[in-house]
C-alpha positions as CSV (number, residue, x, y, z in Angstrom):
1,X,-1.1,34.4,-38.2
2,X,-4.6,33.2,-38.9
3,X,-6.4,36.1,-39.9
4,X,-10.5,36.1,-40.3
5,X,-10.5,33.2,-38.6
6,X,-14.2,32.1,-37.6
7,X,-15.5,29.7,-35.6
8,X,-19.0,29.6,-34.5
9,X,-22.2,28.2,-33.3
10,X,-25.3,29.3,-35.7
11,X,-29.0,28.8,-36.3
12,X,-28.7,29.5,-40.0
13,X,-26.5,27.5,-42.4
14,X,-24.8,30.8,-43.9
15,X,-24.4,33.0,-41.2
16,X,-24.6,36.6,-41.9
17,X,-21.2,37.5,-41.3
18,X,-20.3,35.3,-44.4
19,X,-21.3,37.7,-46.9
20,X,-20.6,41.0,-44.8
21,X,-16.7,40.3,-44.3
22,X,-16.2,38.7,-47.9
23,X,-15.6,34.8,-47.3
24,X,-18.0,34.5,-50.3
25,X,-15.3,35.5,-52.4
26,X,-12.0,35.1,-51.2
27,X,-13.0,32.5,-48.4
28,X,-14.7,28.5,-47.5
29,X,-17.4,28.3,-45.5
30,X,-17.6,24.7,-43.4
31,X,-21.1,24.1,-42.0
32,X,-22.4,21.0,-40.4
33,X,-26.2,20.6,-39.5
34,X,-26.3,19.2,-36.1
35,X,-30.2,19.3,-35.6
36,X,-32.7,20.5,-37.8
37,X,-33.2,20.2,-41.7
38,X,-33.1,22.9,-44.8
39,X,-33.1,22.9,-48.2
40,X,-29.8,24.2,-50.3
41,X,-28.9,24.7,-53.5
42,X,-25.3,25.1,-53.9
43,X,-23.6,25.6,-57.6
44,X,-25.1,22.3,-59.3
45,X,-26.0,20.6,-56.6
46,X,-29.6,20.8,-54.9
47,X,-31.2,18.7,-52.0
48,X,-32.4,19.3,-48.3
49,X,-29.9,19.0,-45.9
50,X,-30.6,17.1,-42.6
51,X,-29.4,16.2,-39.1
52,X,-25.3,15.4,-39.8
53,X,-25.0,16.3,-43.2
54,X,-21.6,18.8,-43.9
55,X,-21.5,21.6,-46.4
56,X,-18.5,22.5,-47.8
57,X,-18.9,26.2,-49.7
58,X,-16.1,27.2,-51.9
59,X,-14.9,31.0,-53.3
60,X,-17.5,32.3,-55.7
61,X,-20.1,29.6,-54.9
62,X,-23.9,30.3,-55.8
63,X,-26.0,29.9,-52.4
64,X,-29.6,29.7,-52.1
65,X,-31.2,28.6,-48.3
66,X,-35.1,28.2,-47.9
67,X,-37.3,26.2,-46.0
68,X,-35.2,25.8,-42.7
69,X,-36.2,24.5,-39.6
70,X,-37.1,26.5,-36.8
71,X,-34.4,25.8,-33.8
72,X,-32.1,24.3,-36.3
73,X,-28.4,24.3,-35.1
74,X,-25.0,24.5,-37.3
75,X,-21.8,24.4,-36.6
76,X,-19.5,26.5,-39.0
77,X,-16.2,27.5,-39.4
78,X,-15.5,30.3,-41.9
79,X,-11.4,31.4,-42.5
80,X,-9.8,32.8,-46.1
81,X,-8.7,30.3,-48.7
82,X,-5.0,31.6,-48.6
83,X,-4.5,30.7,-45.1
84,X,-4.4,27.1,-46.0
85,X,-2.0,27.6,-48.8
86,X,1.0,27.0,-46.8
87,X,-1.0,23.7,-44.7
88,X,-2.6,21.2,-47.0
89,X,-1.7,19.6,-50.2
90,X,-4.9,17.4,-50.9
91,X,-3.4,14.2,-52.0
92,X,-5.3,14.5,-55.2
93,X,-5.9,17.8,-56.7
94,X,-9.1,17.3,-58.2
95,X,-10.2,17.1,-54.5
96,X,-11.1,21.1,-55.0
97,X,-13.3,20.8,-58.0
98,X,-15.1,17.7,-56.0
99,X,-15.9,20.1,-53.3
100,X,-17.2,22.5,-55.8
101,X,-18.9,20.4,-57.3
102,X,-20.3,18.1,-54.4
103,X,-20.5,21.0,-51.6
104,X,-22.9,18.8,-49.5
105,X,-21.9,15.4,-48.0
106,X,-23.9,13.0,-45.6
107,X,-21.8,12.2,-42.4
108,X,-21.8,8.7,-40.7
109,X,-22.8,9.0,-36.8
110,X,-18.9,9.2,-36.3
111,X,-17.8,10.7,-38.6
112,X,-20.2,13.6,-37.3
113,X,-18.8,13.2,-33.5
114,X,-15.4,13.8,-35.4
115,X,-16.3,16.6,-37.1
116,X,-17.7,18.0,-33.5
117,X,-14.7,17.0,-31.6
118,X,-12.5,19.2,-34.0
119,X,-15.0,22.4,-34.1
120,X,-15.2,22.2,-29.9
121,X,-11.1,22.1,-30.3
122,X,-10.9,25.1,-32.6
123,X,-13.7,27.1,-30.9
124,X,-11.5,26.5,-27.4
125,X,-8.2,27.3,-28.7
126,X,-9.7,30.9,-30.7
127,X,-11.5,31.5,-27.1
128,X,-8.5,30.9,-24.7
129,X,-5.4,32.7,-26.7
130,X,-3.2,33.1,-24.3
131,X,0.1,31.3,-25.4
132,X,2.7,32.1,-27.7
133,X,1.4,28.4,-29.5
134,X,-2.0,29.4,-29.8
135,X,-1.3,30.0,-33.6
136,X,0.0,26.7,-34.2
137,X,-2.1,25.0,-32.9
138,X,-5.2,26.9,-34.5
139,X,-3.1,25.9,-37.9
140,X,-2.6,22.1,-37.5
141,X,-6.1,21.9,-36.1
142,X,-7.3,23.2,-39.4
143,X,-5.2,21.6,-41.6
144,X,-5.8,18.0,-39.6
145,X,-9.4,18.6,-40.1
146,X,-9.4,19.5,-43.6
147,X,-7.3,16.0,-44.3
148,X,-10.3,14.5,-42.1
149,X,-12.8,16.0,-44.6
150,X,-10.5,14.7,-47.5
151,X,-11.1,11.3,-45.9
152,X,-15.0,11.8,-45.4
153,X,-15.2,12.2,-49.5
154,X,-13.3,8.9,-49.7
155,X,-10.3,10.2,-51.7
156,X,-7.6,8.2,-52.5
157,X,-4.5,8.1,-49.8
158,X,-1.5,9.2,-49.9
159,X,1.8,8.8,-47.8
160,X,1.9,12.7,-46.7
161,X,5.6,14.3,-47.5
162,X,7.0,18.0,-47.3
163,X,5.5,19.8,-49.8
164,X,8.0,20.6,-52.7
165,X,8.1,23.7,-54.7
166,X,6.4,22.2,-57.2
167,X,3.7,21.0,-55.0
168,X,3.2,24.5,-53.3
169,X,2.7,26.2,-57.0
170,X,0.5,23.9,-58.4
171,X,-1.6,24.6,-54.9
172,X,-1.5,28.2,-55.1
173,X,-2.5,28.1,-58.8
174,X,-5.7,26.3,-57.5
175,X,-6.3,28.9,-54.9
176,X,-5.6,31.3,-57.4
177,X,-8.2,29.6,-60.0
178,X,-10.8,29.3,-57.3
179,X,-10.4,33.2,-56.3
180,X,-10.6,35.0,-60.1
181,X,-11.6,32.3,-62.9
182,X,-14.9,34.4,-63.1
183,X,-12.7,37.4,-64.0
184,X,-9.2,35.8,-65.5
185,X,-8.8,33.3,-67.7
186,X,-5.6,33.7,-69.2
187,X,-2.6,31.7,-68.4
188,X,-0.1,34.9,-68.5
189,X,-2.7,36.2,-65.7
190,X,-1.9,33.4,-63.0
191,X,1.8,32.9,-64.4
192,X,2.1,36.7,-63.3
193,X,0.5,35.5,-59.7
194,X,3.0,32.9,-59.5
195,X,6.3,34.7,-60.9
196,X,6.5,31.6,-63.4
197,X,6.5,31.8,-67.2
198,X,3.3,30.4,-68.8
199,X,5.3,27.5,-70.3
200,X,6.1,26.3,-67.5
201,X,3.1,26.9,-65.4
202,X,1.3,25.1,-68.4
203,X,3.3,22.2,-68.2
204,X,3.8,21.9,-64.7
205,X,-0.2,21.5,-64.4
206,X,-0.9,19.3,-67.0
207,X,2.0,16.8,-65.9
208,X,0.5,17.0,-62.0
209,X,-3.1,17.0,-63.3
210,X,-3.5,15.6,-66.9
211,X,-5.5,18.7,-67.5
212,X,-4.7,21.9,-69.0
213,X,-5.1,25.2,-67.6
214,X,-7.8,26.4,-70.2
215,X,-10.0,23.1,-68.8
216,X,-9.6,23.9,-65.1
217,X,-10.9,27.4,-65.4
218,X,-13.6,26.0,-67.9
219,X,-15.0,23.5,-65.6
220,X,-15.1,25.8,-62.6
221,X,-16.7,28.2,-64.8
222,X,-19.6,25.7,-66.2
223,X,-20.0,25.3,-63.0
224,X,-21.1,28.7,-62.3
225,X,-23.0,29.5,-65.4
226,X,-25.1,26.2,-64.6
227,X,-25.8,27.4,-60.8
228,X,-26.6,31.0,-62.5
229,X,-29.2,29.1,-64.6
230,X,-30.5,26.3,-62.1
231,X,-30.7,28.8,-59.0
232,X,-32.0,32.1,-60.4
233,X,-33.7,33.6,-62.2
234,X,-31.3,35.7,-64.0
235,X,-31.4,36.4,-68.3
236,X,-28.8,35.0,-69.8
237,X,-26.9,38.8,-70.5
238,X,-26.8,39.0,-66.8
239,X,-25.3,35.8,-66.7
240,X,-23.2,36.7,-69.1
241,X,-22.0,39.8,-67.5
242,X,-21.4,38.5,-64.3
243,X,-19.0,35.8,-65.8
244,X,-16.9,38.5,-67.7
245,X,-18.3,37.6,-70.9
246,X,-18.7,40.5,-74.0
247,X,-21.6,39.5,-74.5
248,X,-24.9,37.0,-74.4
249,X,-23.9,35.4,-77.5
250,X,-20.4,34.4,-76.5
251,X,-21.4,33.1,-73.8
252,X,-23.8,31.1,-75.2
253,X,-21.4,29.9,-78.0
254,X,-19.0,28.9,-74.9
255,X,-21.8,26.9,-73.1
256,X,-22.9,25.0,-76.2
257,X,-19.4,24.0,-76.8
258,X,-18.8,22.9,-73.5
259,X,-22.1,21.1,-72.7
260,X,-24.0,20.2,-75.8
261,X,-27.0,22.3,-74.7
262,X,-27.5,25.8,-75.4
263,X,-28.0,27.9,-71.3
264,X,-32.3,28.3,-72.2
265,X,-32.6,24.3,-73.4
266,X,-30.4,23.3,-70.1
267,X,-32.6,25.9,-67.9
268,X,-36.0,24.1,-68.9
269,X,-33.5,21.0,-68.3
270,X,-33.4,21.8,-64.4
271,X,-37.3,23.0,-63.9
């Protein structure tokens, strides 16, 4: 069953409900501005959104929304990140951190009446369940659309197979990663999720990805710690804190050694 599963018509880019059932941790938000404009910052990236542009929000993304239009109009679909575990492989796993990192995209004119043609699809099919394929079809609506959104970012195609095992633990480690890097950074930690020892979890990622675990979870968490620093106004011990750190000088050790800028210098950086 889809659980959570949202699909609704909206005057403001994050609707409420976003934040009062928990999608903003555990779930993606899909929004596309269909009239109006407003500015956005999501994690590191920060420009006004207008008329057909997509946003594309991630577990434990940092929002801020100001300066919309009055009568704007978005369409959004909001569901949990686990109930696309079992649907969609992106043909290139990076494809997650590119959302994260590029949350905001600008939609050609069809590309836009795609994008509509699937939410009208969806929004009918959660309205009228009445058959015992309703669930089905709600899935492979989804998962068609998220390959559609793969496409939109211009990723690089693949001939689509059945997923092997492999394929499904290497997803699930990204859902995992994307869900608790804030709070787990430890190999045995998502080895335990998996039921896998953290030999081979480690090696199964790096021959998939070229990348080790340890560099995953560090890039998502850069990431944060720069959208903690670009979009707020929070000191750095907050920041610190909220990423699980022991304190404001080991994080600040980890963000020099990461980005060659210590969090104040690449603050000032972003004024």
């Amino acid at each position: 069953m889809i659980h959570d599963f949202i699909v609704l018509k909206s005057e403001v880019l994050i609707p409420d409900i976003f934040y009062k059932k928990g999608y903003a941790s555990d779930g993606i938000l899909i929004s596309l501005c269909v009239k109006g404009t407003v500015q956005v910052a999501v994690n590191i990236q920060n420009k006004q959104m207008l008329q057909n542009d997509l946003l594309v929000v991630m577990p434990q993304s940092v929002i801020t929304v100001k300066d919309a239009d009055k009568g704007s109009l978005f369409f959004c679909l909001m569901f949990r990140f686990d109930t696309i575990s079992e649907l969609i492989l992106p043909s290139d796993y990076r494809f997650l951190n590119t959302l994260t990192q590029h949350p905001i995209l600008a939609l050609t004119l069809e590309e836009t009446q795609m994008y509509i043609r699937y939410f009208e699809l969806l929004k009918s099919n959660k309205e009228q369940a009445h058959s015992i394929f309703h669930d089905s079809i709600l899935k492979y609506l989804l998962f068609s659309l998220i390959g559609q959104i793969n496409v939109f970012y211009a990723q690089k195609e693949e001939t689509l197979t059945n997923a092997s095992r492999k394929d499904l633990v290497i997803f699930n480690f990204f859902n995992l990663v994307h869900q608790h890097y804030m709070n787990k950074r430890s190999v045995q930690f998502y080895a335990d999720k998996l039921k896998l020892t953290p030999k081979y979890l480690t090696t199964l990622i790096r021959q998939r990805t070229g990348k080790s675990i340890s560099i995953i979870i560090t890039e998502l968490v850069i990431i944060k710690a720069k959208s903690y620093l670009s979009a707020s106004d929070l000191p750095v011990y907050e920041i610190a804190e909220r990423l699980n750190f022991t304190d404001a000088s080991q994080f600040c050790r980890y963000f020099k050694k990461y980005t060659n800028s210590s969090p104040l210098i690449y603050r000032k950086s972003t004024l």
